[in-house]
C-alpha positions as CSV (number, residue, x, y, z in Angstrom):
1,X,0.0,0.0,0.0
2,X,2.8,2.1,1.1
3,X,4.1,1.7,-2.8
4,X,1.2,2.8,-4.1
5,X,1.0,6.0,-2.0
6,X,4.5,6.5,-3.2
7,X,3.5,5.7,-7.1
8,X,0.4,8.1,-6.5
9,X,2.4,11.4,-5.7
10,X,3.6,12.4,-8.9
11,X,-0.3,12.1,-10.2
12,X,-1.8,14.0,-7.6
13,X,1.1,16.7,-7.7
14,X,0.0,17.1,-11.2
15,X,-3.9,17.0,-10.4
16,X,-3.5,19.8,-7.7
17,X,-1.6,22.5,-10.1
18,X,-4.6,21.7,-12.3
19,X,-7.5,21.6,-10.7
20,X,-6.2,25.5,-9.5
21,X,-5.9,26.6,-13.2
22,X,-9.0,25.9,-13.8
23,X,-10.2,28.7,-12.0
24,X,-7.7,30.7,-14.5
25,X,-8.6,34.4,-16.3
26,X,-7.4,35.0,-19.7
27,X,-6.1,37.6,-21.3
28,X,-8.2,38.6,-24.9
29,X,-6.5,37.2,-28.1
30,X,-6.1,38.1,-31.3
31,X,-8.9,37.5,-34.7
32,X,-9.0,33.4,-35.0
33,X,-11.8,32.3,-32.4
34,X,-10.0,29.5,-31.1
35,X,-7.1,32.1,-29.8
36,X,-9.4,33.6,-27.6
37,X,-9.6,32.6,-24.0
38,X,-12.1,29.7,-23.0
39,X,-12.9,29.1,-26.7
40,X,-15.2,26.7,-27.6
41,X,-14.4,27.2,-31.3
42,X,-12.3,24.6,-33.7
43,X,-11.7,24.5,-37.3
44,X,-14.1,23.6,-39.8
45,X,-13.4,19.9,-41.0
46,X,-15.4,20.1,-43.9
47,X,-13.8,23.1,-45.7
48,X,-10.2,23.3,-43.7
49,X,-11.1,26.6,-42.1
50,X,-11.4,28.3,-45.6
51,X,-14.9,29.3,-45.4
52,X,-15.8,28.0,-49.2
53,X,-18.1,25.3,-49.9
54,X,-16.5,22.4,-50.8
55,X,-18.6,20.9,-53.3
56,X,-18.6,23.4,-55.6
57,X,-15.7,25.2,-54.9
58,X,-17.3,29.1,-55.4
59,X,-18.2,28.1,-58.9
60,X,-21.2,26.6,-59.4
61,X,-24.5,29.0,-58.2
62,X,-27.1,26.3,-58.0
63,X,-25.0,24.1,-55.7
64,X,-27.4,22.4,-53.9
65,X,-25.2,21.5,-50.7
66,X,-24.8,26.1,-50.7
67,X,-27.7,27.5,-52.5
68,X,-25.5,30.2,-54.3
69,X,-23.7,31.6,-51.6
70,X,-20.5,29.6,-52.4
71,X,-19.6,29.4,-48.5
72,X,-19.6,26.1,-46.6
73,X,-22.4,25.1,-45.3
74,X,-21.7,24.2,-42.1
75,X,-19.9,27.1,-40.7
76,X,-21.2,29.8,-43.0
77,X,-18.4,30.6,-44.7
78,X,-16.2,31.8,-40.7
79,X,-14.3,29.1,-41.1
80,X,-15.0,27.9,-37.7
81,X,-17.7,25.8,-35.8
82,X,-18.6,25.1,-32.3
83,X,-16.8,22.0,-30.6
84,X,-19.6,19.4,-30.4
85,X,-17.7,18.3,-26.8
86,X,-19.1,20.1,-23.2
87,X,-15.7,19.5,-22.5
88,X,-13.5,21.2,-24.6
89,X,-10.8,23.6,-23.3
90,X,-11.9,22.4,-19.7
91,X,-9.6,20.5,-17.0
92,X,-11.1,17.7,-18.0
93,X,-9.5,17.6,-21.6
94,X,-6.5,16.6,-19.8
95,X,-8.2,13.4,-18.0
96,X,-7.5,11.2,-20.5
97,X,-4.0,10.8,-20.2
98,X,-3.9,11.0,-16.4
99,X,-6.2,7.9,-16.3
100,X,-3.9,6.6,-18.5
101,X,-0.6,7.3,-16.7
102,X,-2.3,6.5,-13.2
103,X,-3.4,3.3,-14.3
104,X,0.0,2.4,-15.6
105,X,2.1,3.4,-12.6
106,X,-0.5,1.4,-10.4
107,X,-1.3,-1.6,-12.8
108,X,2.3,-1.9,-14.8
109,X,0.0,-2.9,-17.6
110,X,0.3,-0.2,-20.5
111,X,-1.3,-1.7,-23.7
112,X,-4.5,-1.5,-21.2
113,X,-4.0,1.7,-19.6
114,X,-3.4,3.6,-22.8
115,X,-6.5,2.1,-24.2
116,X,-8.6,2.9,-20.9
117,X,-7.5,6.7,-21.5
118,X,-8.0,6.6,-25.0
119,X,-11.9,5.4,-24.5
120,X,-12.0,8.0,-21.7
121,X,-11.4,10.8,-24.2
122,X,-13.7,9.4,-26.8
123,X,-16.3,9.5,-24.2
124,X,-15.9,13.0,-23.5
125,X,-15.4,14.4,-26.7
126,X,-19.0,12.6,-27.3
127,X,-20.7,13.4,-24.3
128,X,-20.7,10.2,-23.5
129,X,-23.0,9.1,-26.1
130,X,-22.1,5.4,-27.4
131,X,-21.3,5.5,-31.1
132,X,-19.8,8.6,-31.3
133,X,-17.3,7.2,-28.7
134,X,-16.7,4.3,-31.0
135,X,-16.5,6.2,-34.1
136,X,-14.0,8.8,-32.1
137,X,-12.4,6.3,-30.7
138,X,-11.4,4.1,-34.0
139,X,-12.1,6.2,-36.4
140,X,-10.5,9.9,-35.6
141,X,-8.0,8.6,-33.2
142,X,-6.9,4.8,-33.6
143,X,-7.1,4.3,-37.4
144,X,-6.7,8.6,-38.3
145,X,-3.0,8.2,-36.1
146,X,-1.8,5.0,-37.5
147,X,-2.4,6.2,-41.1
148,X,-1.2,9.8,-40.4
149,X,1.8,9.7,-43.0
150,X,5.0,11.1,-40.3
151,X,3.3,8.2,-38.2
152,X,3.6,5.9,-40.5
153,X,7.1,6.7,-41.7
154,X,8.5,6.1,-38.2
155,X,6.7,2.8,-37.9
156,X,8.2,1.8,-41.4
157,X,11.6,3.4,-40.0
158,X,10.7,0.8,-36.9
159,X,10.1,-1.9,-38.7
160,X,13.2,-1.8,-40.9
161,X,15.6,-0.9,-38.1
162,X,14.4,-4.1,-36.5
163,X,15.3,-5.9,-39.6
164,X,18.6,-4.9,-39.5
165,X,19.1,-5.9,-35.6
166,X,17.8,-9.1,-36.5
167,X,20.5,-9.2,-39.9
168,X,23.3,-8.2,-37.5
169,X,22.6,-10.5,-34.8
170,X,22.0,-13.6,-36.8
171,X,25.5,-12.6,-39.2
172,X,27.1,-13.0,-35.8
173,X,27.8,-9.3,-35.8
174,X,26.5,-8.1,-32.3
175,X,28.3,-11.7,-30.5
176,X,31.3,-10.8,-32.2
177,X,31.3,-6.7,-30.7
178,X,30.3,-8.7,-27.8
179,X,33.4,-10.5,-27.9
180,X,35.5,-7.4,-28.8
181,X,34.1,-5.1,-26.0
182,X,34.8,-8.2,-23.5
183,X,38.6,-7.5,-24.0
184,X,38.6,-3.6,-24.5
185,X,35.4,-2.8,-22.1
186,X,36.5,-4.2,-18.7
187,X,34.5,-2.6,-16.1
188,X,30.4,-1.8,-15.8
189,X,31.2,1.9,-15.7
190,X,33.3,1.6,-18.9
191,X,30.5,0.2,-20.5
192,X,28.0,2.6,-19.3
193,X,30.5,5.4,-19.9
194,X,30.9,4.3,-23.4
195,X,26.8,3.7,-23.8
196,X,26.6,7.4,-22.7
197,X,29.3,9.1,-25.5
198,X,27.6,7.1,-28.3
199,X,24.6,8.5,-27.0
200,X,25.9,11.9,-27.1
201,X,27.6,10.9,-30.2
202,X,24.3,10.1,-32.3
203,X,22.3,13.5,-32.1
204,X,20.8,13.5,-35.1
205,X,17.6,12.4,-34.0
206,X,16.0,11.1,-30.7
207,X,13.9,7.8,-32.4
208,X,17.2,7.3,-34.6
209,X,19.4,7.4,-31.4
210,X,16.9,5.1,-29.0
211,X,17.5,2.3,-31.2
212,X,20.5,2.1,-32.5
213,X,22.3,3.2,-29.0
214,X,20.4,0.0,-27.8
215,X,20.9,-2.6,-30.5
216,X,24.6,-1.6,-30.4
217,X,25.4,-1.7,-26.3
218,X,22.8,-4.2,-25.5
219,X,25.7,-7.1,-25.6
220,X,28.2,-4.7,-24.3
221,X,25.9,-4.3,-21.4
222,X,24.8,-7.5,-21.0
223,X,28.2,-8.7,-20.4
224,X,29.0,-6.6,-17.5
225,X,25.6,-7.6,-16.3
226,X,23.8,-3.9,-16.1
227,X,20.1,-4.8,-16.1
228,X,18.3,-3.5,-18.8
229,X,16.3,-1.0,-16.6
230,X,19.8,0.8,-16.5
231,X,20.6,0.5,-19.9
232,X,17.4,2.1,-20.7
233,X,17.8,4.7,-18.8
234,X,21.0,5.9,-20.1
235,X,19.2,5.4,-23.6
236,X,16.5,7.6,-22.5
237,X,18.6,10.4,-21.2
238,X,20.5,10.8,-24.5
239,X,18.1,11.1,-26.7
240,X,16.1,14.1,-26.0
241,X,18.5,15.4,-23.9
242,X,21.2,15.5,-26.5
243,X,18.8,16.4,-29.2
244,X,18.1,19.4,-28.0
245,X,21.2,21.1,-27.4
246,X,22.3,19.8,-31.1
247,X,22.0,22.8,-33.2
248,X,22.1,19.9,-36.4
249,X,19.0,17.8,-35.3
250,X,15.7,16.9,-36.4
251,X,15.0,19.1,-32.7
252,X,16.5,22.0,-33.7
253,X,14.8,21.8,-36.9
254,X,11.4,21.9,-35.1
255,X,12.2,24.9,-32.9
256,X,13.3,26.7,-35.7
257,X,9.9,25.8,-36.8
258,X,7.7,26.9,-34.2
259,X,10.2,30.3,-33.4
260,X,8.6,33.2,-35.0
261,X,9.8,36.3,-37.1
262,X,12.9,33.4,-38.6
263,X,14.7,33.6,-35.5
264,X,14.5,30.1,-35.3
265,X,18.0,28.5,-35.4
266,X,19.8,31.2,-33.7
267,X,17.3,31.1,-31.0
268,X,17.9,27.7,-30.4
269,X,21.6,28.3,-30.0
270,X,21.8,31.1,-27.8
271,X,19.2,29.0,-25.6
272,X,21.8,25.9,-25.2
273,X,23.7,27.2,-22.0
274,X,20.4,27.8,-20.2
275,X,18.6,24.0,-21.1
276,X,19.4,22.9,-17.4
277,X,17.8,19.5,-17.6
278,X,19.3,18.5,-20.6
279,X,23.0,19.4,-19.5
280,X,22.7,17.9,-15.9
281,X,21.0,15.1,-17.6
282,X,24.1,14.1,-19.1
283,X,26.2,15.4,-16.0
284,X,24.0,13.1,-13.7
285,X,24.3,9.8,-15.8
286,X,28.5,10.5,-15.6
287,X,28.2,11.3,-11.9
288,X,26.0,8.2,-11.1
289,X,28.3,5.8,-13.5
290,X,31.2,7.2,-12.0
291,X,30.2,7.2,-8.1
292,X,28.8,3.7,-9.0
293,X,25.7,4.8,-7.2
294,X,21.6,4.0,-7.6
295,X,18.8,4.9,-5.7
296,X,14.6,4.1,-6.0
297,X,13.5,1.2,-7.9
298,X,16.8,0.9,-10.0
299,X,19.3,0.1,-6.8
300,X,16.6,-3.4,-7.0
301,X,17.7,-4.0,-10.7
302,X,21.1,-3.4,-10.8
303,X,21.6,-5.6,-7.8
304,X,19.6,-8.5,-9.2
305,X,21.9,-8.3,-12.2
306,X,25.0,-7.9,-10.8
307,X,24.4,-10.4,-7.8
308,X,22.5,-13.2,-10.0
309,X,22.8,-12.0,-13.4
310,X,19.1,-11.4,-14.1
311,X,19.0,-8.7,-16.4
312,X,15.2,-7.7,-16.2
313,X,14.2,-8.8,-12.6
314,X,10.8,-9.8,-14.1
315,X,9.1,-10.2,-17.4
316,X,10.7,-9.9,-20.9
317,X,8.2,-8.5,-23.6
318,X,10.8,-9.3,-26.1
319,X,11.8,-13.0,-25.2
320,X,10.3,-14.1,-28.4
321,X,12.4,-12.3,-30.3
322,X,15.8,-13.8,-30.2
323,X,17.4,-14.8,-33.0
324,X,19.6,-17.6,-33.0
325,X,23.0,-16.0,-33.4
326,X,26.0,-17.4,-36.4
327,X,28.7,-16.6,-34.6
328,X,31.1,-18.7,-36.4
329,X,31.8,-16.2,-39.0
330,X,30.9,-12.9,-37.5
331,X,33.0,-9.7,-37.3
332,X,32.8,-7.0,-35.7
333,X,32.4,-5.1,-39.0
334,X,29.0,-7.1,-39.1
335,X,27.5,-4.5,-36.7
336,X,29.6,-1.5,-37.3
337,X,29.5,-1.0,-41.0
338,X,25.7,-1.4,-40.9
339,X,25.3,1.0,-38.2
340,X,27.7,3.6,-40.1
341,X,25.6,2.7,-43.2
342,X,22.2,3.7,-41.3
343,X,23.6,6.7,-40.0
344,X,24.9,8.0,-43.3
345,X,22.0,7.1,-45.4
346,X,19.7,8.9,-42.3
347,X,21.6,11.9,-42.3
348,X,21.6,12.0,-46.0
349,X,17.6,11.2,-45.9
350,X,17.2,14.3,-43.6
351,X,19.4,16.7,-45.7
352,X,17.4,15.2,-49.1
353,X,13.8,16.1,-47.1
354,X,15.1,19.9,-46.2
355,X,16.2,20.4,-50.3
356,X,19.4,20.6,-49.9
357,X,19.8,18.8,-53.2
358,X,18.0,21.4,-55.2
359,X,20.5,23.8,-53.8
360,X,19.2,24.7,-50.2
361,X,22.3,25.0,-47.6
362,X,23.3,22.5,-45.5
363,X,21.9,23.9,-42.0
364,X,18.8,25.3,-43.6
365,X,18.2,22.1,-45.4
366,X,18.1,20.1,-41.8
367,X,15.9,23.0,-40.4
368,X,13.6,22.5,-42.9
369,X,14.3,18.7,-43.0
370,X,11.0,15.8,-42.3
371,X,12.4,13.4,-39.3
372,X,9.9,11.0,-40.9
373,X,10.8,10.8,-44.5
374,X,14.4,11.5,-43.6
375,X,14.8,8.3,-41.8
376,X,12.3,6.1,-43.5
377,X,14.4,6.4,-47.2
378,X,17.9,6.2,-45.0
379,X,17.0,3.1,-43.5
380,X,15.5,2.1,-46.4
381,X,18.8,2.6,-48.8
382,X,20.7,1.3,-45.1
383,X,18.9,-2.2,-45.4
384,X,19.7,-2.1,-49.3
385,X,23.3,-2.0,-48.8
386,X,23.4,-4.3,-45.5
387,X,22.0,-6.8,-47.9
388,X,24.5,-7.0,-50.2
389,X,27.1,-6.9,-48.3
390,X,25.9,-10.0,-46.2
391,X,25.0,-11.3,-49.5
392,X,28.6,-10.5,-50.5
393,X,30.0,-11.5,-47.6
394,X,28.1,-15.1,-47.4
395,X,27.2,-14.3,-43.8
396,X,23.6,-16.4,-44.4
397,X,21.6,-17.9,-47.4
398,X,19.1,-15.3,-49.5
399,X,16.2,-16.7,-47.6
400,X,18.1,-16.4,-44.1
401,X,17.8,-12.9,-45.0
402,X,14.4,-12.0,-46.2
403,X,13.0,-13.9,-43.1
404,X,14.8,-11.2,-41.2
405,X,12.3,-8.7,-42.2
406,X,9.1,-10.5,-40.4
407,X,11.4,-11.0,-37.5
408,X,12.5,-7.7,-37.4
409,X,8.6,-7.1,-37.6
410,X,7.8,-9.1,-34.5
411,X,10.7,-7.4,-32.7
412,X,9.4,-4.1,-33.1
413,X,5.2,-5.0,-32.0
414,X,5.6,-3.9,-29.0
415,X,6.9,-0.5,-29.5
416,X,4.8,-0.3,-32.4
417,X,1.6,-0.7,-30.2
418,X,2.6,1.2,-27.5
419,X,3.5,4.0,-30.2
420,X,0.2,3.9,-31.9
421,X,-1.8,3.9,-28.4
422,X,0.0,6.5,-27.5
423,X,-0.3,8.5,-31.1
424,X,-4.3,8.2,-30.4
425,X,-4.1,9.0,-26.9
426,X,-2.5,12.2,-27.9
427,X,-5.3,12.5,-30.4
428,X,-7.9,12.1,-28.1
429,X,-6.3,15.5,-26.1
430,X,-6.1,17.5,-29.1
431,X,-9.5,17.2,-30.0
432,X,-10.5,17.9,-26.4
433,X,-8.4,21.2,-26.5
434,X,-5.7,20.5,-23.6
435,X,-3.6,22.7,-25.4
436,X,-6.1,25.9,-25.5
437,X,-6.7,25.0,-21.7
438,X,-2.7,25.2,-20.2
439,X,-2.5,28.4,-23.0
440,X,-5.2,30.1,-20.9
441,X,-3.5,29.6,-17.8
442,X,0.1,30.4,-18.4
443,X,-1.2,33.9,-20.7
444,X,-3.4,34.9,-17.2
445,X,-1.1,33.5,-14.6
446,X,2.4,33.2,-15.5
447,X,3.4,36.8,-17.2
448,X,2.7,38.4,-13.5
449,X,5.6,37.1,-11.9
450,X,8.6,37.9,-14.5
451,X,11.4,36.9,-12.4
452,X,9.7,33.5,-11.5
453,X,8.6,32.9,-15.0
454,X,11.2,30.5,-16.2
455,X,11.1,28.5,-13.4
456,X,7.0,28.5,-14.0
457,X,7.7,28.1,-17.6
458,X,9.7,24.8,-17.0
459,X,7.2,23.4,-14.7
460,X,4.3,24.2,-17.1
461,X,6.3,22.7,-19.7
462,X,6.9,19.3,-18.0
463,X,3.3,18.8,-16.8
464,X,2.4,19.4,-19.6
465,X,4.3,17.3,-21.5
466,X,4.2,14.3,-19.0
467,X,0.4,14.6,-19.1
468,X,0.5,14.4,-22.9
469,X,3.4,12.3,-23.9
470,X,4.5,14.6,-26.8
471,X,7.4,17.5,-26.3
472,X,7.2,18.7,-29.7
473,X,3.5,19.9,-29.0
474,X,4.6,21.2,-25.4
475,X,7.3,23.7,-26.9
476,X,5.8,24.2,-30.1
477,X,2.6,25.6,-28.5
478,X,4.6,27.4,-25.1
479,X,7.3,29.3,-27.8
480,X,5.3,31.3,-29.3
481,X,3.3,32.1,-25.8
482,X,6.6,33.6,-24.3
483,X,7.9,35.5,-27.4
484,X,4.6,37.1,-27.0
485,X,4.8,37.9,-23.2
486,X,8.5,38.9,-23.8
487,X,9.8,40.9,-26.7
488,X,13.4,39.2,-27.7
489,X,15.3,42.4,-26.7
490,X,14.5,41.3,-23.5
491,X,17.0,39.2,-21.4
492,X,14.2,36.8,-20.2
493,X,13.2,35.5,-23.5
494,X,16.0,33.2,-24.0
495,X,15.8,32.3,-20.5
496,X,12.5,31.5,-20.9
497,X,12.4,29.7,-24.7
498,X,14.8,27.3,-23.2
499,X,12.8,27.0,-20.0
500,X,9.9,25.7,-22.6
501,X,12.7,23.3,-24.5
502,X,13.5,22.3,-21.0
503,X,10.1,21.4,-19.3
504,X,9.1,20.1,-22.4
505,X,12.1,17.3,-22.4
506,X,11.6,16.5,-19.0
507,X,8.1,15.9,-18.7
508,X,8.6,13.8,-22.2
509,X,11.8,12.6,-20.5
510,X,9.3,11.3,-17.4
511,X,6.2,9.9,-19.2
512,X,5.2,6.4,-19.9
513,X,3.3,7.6,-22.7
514,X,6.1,9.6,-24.6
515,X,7.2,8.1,-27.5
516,X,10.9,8.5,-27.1
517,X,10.2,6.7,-23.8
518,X,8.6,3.8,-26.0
519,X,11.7,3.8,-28.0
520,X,14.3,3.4,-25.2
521,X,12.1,1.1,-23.5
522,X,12.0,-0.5,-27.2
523,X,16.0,-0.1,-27.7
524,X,17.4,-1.7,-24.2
525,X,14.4,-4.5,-25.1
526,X,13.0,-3.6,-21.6
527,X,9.8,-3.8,-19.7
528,X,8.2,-0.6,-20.3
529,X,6.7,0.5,-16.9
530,X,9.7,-0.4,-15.4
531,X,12.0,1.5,-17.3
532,X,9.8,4.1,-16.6
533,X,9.4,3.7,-12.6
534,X,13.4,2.7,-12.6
535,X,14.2,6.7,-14.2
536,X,11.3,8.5,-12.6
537,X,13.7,9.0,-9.2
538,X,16.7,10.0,-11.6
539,X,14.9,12.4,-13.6
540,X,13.2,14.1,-10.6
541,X,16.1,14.8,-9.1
542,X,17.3,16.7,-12.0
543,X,14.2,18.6,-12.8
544,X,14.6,19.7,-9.0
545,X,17.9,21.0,-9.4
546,X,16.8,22.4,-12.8
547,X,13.7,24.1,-11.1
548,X,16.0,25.7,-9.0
549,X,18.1,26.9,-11.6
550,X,15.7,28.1,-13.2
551,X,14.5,30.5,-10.5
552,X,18.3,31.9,-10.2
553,X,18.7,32.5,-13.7
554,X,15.1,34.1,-13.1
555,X,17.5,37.0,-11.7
556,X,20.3,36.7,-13.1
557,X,19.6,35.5,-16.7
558,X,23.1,35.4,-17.3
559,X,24.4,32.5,-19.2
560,X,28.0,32.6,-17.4
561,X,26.6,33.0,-13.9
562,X,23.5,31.0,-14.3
563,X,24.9,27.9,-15.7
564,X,28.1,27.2,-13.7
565,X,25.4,27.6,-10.4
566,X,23.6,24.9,-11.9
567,X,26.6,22.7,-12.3
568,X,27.8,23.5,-9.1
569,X,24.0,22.8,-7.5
570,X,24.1,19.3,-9.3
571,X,28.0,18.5,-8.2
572,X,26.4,19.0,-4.9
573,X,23.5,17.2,-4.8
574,X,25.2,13.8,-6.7
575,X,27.6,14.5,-3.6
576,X,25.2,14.3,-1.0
577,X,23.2,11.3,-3.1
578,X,27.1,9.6,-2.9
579,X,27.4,9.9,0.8
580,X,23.7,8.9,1.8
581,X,24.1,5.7,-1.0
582,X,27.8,4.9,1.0
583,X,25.8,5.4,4.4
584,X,23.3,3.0,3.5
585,X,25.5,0.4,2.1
586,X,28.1,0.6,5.5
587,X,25.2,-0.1,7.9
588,X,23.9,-2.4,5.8
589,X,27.2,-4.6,6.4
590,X,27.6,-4.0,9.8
591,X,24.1,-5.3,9.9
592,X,24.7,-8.7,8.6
């Protein structure tokens, strides 16, 4: 019971800064209905919010489904109609996925919980009439996310990524690094330091690094017995992390997107020394690797493997999924060259998505670049040329090879659920307006206490995000909210746009149903709930020292005074965890 309590506080932290915005006042907004505050108002589906009628286009006068007026019938011709849900732009848009993230936490069951919250919205977007749920349910949400086309690129991208683990594995390619890290990784922190820099290594992207980080170290790690909980975490925390204090990423890209007036990629830049969470991020998996240290859930995990060698102290979701490894001819080049091949071809995918093959520059061809079609043709081109060369190398038969592929398939399911669930839960928020609903509140709340603004701005920003498993949407909708409290000439801006990138991180960082934490969860081939409960403690801790950061830099939004104060606040806290974690461990011996 005591566990439970402990599993409940994060929910009912999030459930009390909530329930007192909904008693929020907004400010007026601009033209577009939905913009202004406690809107009711959406887009027209039936003519995209341009007013016309859509059957004849302005161009026939006895249109039947208009009568003449050439303007849609069915918001006449504003472009806008009423939100058929009670609930819309209310607190209770955001129930879904706290149903959803309470029930995993308490029942470690995801596939169930996602679906619970996922029917929870389509009951409240149709007033809880029956087959408008369904339809909302499958149609708008389940089958209208799966078939979205960036969705479906990254489940293609999935799929083939898991046909190349499966191509390396059975070449004898991962058994071989295996072998070769045995010899020249000798210690559990070398191999978590050296799972940490090719984290930080591959920035390109945070699905692209998940994956490949984990198909690569997975054997490493495995051989120095660091449960997968562990591995997974240091997966997790370079992906986003990393990402978005990479001025060439698909992350930058998107804030460049979302930046107004063109500002984008600078903006990005000159808000990298104040993204605490995702520098201490990195500083806290090198102090915790170094100190050989673990608290919460993970200590459990790490001593299960290292005492007993069980890797996952419970279930496997991907125990079906081994392939049965030739290990008689591989080489290491068996899993290198591929995964040098997949990160060329990606990068080369992202750069052909921006233009910058019909002449657009190299950094404004990545900003403009499409993570999606980037990485689905590079791993497509990848698997191409892993194929021949196993074909050329004789690794396995042809049809040793194309049987890969539905492996590969099988390995990725559960990610691929979990993703699509998630996907539809998100869905299922969006047409409930969450979004509208936290825009209210920080435009009436947050812009009366400049100096504490960041810090409110990062803890908007990871509720936010946590509650809706997407960081993209989190910064992309709290950007342009701060360049409007703030003009940029002001120093609070930047310490506030990377407050956004920050929160935004962290609360994706934090939530079970974020798809990067899918991917890691996917990438270590761990349990997901408890990759998720194992990192919770970790990132906490460093969204507390970030928070505090945050409020310093609040007065002193100085880059070379803020940030070394946020080092020096997380030097101290790993210090203190140290000494507490030795404590423990000295009366623990004199105990037995």
């Amino acid at each position: 019971m005591r566990n439970h309590r402990r599993r409940l506080l994060p929910l009912l932290a999030v459930l009390a800064v909530l329930v007192l915005a909904m008693s929020a006042t907004a400010f007026a907004a601009g033209e577009d209905p939905t913009e202004e505050p406690g809107s009711k108002m959406i887009a027209c589906a039936d003519c995209n919010s341009t007013g016309l009628c859509m059957t004849c286009y302005g161009q026939d006068a006895s249109c039947e489904a208009c009568g003449g007026t050439f303007v849609c019938p069915s918001c006449q011709g504003t472009g806008y109609v009423e939100s058929p849900s009670h609930f819309y732009n209310t607190f209770w848009a955001l129930l879904p996925p706290i149903v959803a993230i309470a029930l995993a936490l308490i029942t470690k069951e995801v596939y169930s919980s996602l679906f619970i919250g996922i029917v929870v919205g389509g009951l409240l977007y149709a007033n809880f009439g029956f087959e408008g749920t369904i339809r909302h349910v499958f149609l708008d949400g389940i089958v209208a996310s799966v078939s979205d086309t960036y969705n479906m690129g990254i489940l293609i991208f999935l799929v083939i990524l898991g046909a190349m683990v499966c191509l390396m594995n059975r070449a004898g390619g991962s058994a071989a690094f295996g072998r070769w890290a045995q010899t020249h990784i000798k210690s559990r922190v070398g191999a978590q330091l050296a799972t940490i820099i090719l984290g930080c290594l591959i920035f390109i992207d945070d699905y692209f690094n998940c994956l490949t980080v984990g198909s690569v170290m997975r054997p490493v790690t495995d051989k120095h017995r660091i449960s997968r909980a562990k591995l997974s975490y240091l997966i997790d925390a370079t992906a986003a992390p990393v990402c978005i204090i990479a001025p060439i990423s698909s992350w930058a890209a998107a804030v460049a997107g979302f930046a107004e007036d063109g500002q984008g990629l600078n903006l990005f830049i000159r808000a990298i020394p104040f993204n605490f969470y995702a520098l201490l991020t990195i500083l806290m998996m090198a102090g915790i690797s170094l100190l050989k240290i673990d608290y919460g859930p993970m200590a459990r995990y790490e001593r299960n493997a290292m005492e007993s060698g069980d890797l996952f102290s419970g279930k496997n979701p991907y125990d079906t999924m081994e392939v049965e490894e030739d290990v008689s001819h591989g080489r290491v080049m068996d899993l290198v060259l591929p995964i040098v091949l997949l990160i060329l071809c990606c990068v080369t995918g992202m750069l052909y998505s921006g233009g910058f093959f019909d002449g657009v520059g190299f950094v404004e061809a990545f900003s403009a670049s499409d993570a999606s079609v980037g990485l689905l043709l590079g791993s497509a081109f990848a698997l191409v040329f892993s194929l021949i060369y196993f074909g050329l190398r004789r690794s396995m038969s042809f049809s040793s090879m194309m049987s890969c592929i539905p492996e590969g398939f099988k390995a990725m399911v559960p990610a691929i659920l979990i993703l699509s669930f998630a996907w539809t839960l998100k869905a299922m928020t969006d047409s409930l307006g969450a979004k509208y609903f936290v825009r209210d509140f920080v435009y009436s709340n947050a812009s009366q206490v400049q100096m504490f603004l960041p810090a409110i701005v990062f803890l908007i920003g990871c509720l936010l995000a946590f509650a809706t498993g997407t960081s993209w949407g989190t910064f992309g909708m709290l950007i342009p909210i701060v360049q409007s409290v703030f003009p940029m000439d002001n120093p609070l801006s930047v310490v506030c746009i990377s407050a956004c990138m920050a929160g935004a991180v962290c609360g994706d960082h934090c939530s079970p149903i974020s798809d990067t934490t899918i991917m890691a969860s996917a990438g270590a081939q761990c349990d997901h709930v408890n990759h998720v409960s194992t990192q919770l403690p970790y990132a906490i801790t460093v969204a507390a020292v970030s928070f505090v950061s945050y409020v310093i830099a609040g007065f002193l939004p100085k880059a070379w005074i803020a940030l070394p104060i946020a080092i020096v606040l997380m030097l101290l806290t790993l210090f203190g965890i140290h000494m507490v974690h030795k404590r423990n461990k000295t009366v623990v011996s004199s105990s037995k």
